[in-house]
SEDOGU-820246 format. One record per residue (C-alpha): x, y, z; residue in one letter. Coordinates in nm, 3 decimals. Layout:
u:X	v:Y	w:Z	code:a
...
END
This chain:
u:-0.280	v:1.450	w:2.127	code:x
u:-0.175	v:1.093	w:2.237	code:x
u:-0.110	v:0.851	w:1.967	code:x
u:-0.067	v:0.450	w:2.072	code:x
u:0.135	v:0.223	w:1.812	code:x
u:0.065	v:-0.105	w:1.908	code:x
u:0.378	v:-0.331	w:1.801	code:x
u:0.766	v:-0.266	w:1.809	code:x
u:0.842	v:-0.389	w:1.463	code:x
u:1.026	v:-0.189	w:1.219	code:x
u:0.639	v:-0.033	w:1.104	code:x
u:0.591	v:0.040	w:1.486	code:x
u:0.915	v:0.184	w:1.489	code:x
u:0.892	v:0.397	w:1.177	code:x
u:0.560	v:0.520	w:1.321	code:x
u:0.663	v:0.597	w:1.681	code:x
u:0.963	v:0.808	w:1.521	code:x
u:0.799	v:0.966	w:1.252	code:x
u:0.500	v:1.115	w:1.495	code:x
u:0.767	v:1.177	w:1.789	code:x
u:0.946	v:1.384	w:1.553	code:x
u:0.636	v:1.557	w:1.513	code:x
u:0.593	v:1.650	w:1.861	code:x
u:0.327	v:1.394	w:1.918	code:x
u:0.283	v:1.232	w:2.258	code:x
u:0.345	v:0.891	w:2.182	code:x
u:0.330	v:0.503	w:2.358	code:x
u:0.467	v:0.209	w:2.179	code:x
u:0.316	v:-0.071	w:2.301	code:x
u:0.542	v:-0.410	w:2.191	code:x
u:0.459	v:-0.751	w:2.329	code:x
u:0.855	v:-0.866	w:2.300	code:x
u:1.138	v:-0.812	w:2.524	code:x
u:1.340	v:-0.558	w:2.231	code:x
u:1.198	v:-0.380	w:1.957	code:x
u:1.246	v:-0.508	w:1.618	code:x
u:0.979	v:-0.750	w:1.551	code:x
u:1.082	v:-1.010	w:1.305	code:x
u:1.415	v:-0.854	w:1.239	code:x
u:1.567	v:-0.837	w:1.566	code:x
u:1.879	v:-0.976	w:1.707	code:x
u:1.871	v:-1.304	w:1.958	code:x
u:2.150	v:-1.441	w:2.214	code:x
u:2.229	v:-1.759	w:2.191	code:x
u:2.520	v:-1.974	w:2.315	code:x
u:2.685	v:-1.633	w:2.399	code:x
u:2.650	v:-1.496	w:2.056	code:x
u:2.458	v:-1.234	w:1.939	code:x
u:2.289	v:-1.342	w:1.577	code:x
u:1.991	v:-1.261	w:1.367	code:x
u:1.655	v:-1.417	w:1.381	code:x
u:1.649	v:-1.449	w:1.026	code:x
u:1.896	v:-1.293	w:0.719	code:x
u:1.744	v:-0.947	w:0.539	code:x
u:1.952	v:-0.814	w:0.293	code:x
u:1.889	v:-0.494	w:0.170	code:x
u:1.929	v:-0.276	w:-0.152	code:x
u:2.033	v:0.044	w:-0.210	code:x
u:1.664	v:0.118	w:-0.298	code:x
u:1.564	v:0.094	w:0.037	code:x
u:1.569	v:0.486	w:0.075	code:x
u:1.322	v:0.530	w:0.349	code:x
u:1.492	v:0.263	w:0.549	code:x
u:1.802	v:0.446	w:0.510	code:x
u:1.679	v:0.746	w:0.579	code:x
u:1.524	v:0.629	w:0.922	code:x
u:1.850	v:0.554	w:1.021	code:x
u:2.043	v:0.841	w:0.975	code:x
u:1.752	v:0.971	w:1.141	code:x
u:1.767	v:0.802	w:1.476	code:x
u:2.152	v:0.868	w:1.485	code:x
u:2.247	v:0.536	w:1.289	code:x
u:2.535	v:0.571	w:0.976	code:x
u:2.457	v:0.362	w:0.714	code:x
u:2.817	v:0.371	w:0.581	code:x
u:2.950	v:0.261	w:0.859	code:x
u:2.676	v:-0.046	w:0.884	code:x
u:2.681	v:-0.188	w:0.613	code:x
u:2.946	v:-0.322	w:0.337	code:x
u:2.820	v:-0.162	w:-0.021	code:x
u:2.863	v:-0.394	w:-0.314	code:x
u:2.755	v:-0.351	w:-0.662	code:x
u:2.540	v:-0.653	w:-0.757	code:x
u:2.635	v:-0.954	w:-0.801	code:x
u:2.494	v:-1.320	w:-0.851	code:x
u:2.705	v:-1.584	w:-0.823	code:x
u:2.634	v:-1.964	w:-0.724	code:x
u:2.855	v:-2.319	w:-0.676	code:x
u:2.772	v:-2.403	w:-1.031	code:x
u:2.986	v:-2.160	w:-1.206	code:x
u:2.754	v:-1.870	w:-1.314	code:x
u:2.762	v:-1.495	w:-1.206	code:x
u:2.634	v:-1.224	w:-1.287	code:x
u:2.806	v:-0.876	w:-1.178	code:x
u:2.670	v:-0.575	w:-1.202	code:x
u:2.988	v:-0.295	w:-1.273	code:x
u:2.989	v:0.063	w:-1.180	code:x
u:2.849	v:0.189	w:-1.483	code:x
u:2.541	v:0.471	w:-1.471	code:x
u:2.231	v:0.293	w:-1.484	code:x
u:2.106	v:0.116	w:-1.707	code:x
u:2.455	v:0.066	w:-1.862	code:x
u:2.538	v:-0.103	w:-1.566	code:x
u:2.269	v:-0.416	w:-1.572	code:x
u:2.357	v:-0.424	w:-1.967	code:x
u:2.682	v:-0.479	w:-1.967	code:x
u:2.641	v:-0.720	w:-1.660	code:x
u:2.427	v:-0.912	w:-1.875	code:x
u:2.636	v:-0.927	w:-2.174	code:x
u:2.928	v:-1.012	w:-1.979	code:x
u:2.786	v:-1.331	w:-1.775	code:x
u:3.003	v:-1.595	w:-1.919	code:x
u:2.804	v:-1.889	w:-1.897	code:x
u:2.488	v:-1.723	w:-2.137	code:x
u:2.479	v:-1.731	w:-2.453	code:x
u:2.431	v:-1.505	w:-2.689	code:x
u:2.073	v:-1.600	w:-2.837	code:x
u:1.921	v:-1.576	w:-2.429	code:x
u:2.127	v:-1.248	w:-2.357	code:x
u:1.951	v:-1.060	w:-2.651	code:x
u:1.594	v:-1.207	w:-2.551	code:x
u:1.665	v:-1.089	w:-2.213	code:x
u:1.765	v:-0.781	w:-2.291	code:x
u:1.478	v:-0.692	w:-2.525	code:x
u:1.226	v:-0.837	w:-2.269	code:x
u:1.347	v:-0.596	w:-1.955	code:x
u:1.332	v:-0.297	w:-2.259	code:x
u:0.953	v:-0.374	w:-2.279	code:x
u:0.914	v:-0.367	w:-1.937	code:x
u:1.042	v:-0.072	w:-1.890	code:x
u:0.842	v:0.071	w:-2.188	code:x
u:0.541	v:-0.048	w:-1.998	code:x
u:0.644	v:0.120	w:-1.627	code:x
u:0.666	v:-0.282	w:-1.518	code:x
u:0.281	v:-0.302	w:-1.548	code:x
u:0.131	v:-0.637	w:-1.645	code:x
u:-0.197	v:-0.642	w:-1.808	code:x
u:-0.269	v:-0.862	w:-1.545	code:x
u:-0.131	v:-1.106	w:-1.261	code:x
u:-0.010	v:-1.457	w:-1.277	code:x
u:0.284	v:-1.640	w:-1.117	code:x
u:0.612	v:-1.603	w:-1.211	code:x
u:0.690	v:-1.917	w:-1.368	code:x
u:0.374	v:-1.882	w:-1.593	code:x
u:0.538	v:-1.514	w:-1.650	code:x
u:0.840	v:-1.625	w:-1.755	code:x
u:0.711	v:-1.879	w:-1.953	code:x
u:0.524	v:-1.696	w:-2.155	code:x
u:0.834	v:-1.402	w:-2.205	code:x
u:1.052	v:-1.729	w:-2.313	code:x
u:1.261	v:-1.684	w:-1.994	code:x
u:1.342	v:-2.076	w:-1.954	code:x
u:1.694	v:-2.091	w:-2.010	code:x
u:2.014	v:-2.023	w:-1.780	code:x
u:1.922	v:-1.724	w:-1.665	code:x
u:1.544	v:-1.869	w:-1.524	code:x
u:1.713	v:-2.111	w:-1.336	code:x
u:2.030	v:-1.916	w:-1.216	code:x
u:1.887	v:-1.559	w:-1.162	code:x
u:1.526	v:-1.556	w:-1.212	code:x
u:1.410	v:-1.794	w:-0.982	code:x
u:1.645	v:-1.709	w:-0.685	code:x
u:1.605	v:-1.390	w:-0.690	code:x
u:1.206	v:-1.377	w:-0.681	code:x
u:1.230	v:-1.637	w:-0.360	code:x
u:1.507	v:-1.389	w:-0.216	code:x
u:1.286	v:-1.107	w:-0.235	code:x
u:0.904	v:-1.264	w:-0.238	code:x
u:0.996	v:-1.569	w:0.013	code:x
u:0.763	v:-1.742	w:-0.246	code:x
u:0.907	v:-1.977	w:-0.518	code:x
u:0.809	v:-1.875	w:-0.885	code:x
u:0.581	v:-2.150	w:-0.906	code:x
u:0.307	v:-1.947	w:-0.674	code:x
u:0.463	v:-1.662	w:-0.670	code:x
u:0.281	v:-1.282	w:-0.769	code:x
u:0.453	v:-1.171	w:-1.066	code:x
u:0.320	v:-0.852	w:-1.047	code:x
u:0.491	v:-0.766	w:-0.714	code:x
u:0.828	v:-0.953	w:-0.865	code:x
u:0.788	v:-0.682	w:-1.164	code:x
u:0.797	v:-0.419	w:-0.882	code:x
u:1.105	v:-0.507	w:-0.728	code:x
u:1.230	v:-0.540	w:-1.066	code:x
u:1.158	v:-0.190	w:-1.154	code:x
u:1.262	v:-0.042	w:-0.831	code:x
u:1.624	v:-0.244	w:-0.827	code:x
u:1.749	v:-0.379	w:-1.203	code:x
u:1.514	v:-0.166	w:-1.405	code:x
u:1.567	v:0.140	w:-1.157	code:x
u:1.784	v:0.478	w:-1.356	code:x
u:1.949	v:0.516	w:-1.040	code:x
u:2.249	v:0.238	w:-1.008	code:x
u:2.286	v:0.275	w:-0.647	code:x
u:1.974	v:0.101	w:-0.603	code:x
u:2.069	v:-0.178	w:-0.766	code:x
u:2.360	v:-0.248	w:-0.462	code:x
u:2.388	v:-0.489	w:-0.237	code:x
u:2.381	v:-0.359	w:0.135	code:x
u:2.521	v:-0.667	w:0.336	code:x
u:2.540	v:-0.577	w:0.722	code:x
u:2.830	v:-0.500	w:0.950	code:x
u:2.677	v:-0.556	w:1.234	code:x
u:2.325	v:-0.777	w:1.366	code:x
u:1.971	v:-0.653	w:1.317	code:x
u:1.954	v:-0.473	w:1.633	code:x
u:2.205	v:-0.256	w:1.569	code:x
u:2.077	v:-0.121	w:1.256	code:x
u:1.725	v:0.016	w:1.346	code:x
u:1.585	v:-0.104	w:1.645	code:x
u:1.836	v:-0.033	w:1.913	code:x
u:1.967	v:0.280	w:1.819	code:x
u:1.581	v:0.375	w:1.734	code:x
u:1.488	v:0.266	w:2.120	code:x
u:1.763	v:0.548	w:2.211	code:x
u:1.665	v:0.806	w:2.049	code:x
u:1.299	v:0.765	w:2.154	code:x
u:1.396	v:0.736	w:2.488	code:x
u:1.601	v:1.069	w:2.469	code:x
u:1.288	v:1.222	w:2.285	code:x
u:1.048	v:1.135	w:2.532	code:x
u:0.863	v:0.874	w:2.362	code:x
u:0.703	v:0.607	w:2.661	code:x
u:0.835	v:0.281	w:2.514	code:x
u:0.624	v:-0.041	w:2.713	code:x
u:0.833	v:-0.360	w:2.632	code:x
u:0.717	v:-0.686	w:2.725	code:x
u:0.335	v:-0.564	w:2.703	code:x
u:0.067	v:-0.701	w:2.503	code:x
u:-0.192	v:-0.546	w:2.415	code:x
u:-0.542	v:-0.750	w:2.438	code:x
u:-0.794	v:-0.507	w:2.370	code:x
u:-0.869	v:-0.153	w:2.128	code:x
u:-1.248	v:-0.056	w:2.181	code:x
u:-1.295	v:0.293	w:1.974	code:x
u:-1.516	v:0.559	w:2.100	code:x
u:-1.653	v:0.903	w:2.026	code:x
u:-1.365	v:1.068	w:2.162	code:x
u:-1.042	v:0.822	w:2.009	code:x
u:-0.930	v:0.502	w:2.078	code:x
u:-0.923	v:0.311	w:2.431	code:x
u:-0.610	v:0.025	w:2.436	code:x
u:-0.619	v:-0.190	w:2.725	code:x
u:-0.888	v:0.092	w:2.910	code:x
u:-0.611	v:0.357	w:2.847	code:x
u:-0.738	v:0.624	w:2.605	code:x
u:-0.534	v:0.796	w:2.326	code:x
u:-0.678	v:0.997	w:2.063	code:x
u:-0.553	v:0.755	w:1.777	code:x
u:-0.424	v:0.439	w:1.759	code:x
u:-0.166	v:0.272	w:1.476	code:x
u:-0.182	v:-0.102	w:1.443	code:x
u:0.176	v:-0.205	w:1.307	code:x
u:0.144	v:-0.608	w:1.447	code:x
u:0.184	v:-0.855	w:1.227	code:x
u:-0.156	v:-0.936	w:1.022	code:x
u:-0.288	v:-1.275	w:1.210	code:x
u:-0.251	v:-1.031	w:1.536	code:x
u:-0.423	v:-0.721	w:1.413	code:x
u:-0.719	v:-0.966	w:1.287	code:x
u:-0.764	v:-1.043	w:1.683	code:x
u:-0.801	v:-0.664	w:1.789	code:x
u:-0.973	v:-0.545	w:1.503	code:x
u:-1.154	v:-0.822	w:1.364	code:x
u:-1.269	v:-0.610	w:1.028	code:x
u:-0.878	v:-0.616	w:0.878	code:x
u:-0.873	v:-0.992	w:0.890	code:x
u:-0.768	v:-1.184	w:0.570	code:x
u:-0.712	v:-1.537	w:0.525	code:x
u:-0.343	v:-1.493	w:0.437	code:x
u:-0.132	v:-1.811	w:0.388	code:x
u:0.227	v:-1.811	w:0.555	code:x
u:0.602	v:-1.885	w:0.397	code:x
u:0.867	v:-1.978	w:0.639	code:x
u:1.233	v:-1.878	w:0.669	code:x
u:1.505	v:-2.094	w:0.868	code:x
u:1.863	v:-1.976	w:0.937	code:x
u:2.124	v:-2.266	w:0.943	code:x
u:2.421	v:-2.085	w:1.141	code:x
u:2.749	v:-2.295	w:1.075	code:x
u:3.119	v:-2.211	w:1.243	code:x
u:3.386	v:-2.326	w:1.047	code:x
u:3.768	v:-2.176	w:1.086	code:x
u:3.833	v:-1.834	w:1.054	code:x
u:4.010	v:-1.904	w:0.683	code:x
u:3.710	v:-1.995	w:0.548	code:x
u:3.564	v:-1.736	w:0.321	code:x
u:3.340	v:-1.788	w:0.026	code:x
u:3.441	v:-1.566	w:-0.276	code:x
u:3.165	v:-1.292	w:-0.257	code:x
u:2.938	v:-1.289	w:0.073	code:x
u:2.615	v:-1.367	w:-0.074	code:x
u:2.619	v:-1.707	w:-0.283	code:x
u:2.347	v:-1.917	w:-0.425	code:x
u:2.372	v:-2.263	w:-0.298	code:x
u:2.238	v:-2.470	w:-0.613	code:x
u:2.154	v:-2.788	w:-0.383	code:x
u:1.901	v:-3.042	w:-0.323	code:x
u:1.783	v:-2.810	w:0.022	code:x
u:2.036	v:-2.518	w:0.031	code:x
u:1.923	v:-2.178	w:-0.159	code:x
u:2.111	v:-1.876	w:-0.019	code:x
u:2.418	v:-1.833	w:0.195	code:x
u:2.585	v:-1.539	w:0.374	code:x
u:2.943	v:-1.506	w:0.492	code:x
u:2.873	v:-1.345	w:0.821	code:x
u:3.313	v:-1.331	w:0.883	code:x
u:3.539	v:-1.539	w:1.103	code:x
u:3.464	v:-1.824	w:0.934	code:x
u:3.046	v:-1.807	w:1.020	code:x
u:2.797	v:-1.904	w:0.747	code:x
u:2.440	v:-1.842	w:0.783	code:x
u:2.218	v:-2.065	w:0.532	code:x
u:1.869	v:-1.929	w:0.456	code:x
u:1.594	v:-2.174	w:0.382	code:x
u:1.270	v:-1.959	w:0.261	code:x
u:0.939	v:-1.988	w:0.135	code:x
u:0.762	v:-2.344	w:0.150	code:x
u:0.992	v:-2.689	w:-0.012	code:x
u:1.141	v:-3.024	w:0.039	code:x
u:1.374	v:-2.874	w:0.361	code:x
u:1.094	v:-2.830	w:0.582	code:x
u:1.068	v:-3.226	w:0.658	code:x
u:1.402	v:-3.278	w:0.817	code:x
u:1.446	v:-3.219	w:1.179	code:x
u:1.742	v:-2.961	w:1.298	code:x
u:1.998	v:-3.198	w:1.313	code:x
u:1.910	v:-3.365	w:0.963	code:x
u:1.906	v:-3.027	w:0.791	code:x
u:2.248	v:-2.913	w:0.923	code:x
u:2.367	v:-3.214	w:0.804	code:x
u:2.236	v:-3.222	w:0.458	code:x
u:2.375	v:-2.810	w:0.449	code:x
u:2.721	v:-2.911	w:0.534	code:x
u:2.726	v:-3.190	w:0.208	code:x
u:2.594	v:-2.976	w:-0.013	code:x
u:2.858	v:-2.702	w:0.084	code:x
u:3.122	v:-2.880	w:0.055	code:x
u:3.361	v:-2.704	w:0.326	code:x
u:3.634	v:-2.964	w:0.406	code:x
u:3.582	v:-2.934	w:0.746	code:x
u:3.279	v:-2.989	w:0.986	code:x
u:3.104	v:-2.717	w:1.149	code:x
u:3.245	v:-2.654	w:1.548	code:x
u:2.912	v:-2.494	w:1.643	code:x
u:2.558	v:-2.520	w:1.451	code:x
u:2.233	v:-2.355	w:1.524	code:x
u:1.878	v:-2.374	w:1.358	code:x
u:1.618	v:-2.058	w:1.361	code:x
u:1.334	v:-2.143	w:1.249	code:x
u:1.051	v:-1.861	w:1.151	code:x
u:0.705	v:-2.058	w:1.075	code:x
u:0.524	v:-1.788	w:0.961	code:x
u:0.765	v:-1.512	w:0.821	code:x
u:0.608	v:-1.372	w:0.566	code:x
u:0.251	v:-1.416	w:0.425	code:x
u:0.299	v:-1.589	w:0.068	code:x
u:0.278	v:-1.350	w:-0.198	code:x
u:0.015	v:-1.500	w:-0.451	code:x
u:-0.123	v:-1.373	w:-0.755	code:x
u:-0.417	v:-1.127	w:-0.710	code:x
u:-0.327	v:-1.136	w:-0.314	code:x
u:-0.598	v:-0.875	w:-0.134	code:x
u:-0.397	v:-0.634	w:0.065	code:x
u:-0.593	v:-0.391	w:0.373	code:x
u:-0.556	v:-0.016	w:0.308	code:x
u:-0.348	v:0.195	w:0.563	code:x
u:-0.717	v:0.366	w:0.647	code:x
u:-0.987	v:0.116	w:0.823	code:x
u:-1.341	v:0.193	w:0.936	code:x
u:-1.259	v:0.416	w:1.189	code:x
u:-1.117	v:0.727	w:1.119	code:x
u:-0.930	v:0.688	w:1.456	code:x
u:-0.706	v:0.404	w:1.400	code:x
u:-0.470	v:0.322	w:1.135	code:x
u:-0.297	v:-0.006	w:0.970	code:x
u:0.075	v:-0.031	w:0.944	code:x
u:0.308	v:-0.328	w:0.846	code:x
u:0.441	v:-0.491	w:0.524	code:x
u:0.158	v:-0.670	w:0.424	code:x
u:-0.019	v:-0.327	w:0.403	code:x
u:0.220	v:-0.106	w:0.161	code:x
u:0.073	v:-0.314	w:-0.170	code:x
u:0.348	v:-0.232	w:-0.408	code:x
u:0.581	v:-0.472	w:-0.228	code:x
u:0.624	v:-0.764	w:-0.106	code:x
u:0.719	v:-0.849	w:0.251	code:x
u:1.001	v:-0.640	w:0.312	code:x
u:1.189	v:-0.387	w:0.561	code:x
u:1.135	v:-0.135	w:0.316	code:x
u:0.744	v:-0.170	w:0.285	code:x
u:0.745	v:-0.197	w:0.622	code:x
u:0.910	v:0.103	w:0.693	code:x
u:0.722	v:0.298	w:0.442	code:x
u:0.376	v:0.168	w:0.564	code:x
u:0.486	v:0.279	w:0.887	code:x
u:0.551	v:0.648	w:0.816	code:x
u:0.241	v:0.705	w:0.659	code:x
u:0.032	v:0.548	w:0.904	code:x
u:0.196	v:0.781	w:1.083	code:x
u:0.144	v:1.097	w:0.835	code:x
u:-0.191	v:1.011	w:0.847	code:x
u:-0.273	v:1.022	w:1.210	code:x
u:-0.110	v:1.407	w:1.248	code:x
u:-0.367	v:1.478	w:1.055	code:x
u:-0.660	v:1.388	w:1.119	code:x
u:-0.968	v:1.366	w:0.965	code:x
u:-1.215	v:1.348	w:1.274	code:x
END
């Protein structure tokens, strides 16, 4: 049996391993240069960077597990730190090494700039989510959410809010607060405290997943086509024909606008959140206190210490920043950070259409689609989530699952 995955993403990828592991006789088909779709690494001025910042959790189990799988040590890629929030206006938030959930309790009662009154309201809100498996009775946006729960004091403003743009790349105000519920359950409200870690990167994107996944594929067998777009499925009584090339099945694991074009029956008129990366040298001293901080600024939201003195400033979800220019931008970053010095070497990535936006009540396709034949992979189709590497991964494999088995 031939299986096609159209699109070298980390869904594509997932797939292609998880059915060449199988024994399946499998072609990925990516349009790109390198595998890794929007998480991928880029060259630029000599340097190898990120197109964009993902930081991931100790919850992301399947994405772990994929690669240890393809020959890739997670504890040697990645710097482990127990949670912690912590921004340039004095508050944090640090999660000890306590079993769960002793740990997010006494990080709560320890945060020094909330008071007492908010910490028990808190506290006694997250217990009744957890009494009702993080189910709402139904869907709204965040900041209606928290609203209603009372949630409008520090911690709304200093945790709440940056952590549901962080992980929905949509700010509360239109955010689903349904999906942030679900990455509340499956990170602070999670019994296992790993989860709740921070997994900050060693090295760049490419050298988590994708190029150590393009290895072992190669040394399995798997026919990789790089630099090949696909611009036409047409299924038939026997499978799936891509490009006049037949296969028995077909996983598409492109990004949702691009699946709409070769299978016109998934399309759904998503709306689109951008992320920018502001990378900024300064000297080698310069460290910020953890690696991940919340710039509280006018334009800044999230910065990561990449080392050596290189700061990458993540801009995310629709706002104010998306008017200035590149050069405007890295100025206003630099004010609002505050590093005596200027910045020897800047560079702007800008990602138009990261994410879809993660609304209230947002339809999502099933992994299944008319045809029995061919199969729907990528983050916008594992539901529980929002766009992440983990749903991505996870939609992957059992697009994957799916296709071993067939039902024709």
């Amino acid at each position: 049996m031939r299986v096609a995955v159209i699109g070298g993403g980390w869904a594509g990828i997932a797939a292609t391993v998880e059915l060449t592991a199988a024994g399946v006789d499998t072609t990925l088909f990516e349009a790109g240069r390198v595998l890794g779709g929007r998480a991928r690494s880029v060259s630029i001025d000599g340097r190898d960077l990120d197109n964009g910042q993902h930081i991931l959790l100790g919850a992301y189990r399947e994405t772990l597990a994929l690669m240890r799988r393809v020959g890739a040590d997670p504890e040697q890629l990645f710097d482990r730190h127990p949670l912690q929030v912590i921004d340039n206006a004095g508050f944090r938030l640090a999660l000890p090494k306590l079993p769960a959930p002793l740990n997010v309790a006494w990080g709560l009662l320890t945060s020094p700039t909330v008071d007492w009154r908010e910490k028990a309201k808190t506290a006694w809100w997250m217990e009744g989510l957890k009494r009702r498996r993080f189910q709402l009775p139904h869907d709204t946006t965040v900041a209606r959410w928290l609203d209603a729960a009372g949630q409008t004091g520090i911690l709304r403003r200093h945790l709440w809010g940056p952590l549901c743009l962080a992980a929905l790349n949509t700010s509360a105000e239109y955010a689903s607060a349904q999906l942030f519920a679900n990455v509340l359950r499956d990170s602070l409200g999670s019994p296992r405290r790993e989860d709740t870690d921070l997994l900050l990167p060693r090295v760049n994107l490419g050298e988590l997943l994708p190029e150590p996944a393009s290895r072992w594929l190669h040394a399995q067998g798997a026919e990789m086509r790089l630099g090949t777009r696909v611009l036409n499925i047409h299924p038939d009584a026997d499978g799936i024909t891509v490009d006049g090339e037949a296969f028995a099945a077909a996983i598409l694991a492109c990004a949702p606008q691009h699946a709409a074009t070769l299978w016109p029956a998934s399309a759904i008129a998503y709306d689109f959140e951008p992320i920018t990366t502001v990378y900024l040298q300064f000297g080698r001293q310069n460290q910020t206190p953890f690696p991940l901080t919340n710039l509280l600024g006018k334009f800044g939201q999230w910065v990561v210490d990449r080392g050596n003195g290189l700061l990458a400033c993540v801009l995310s979800g629709h706002g104010d920043w998306e008017s200035l220019d590149d050069n405007a931008l890295v100025m206003a970053l630099e004010n609002e950070l505050a590093v005596p010095e200027k910045a020897s070497w800047r560079k702007v990535i800008r990602e138009k259409r990261a994410t879809f936006s993660a609304r209230p009540d947002l339809p999502r396709p099933v992994c299944r689609t008319s045809n029995p034949r061919l199969f729907l992979a990528g983050d916008y189709t594992w539901a529980d989530y929002p766009a992440t590497l983990e749903g991505a991964v996870r939609s992957g494999r059992r697009a994957a699952q799916l296709a071993i088995k067939p039902a024709w």
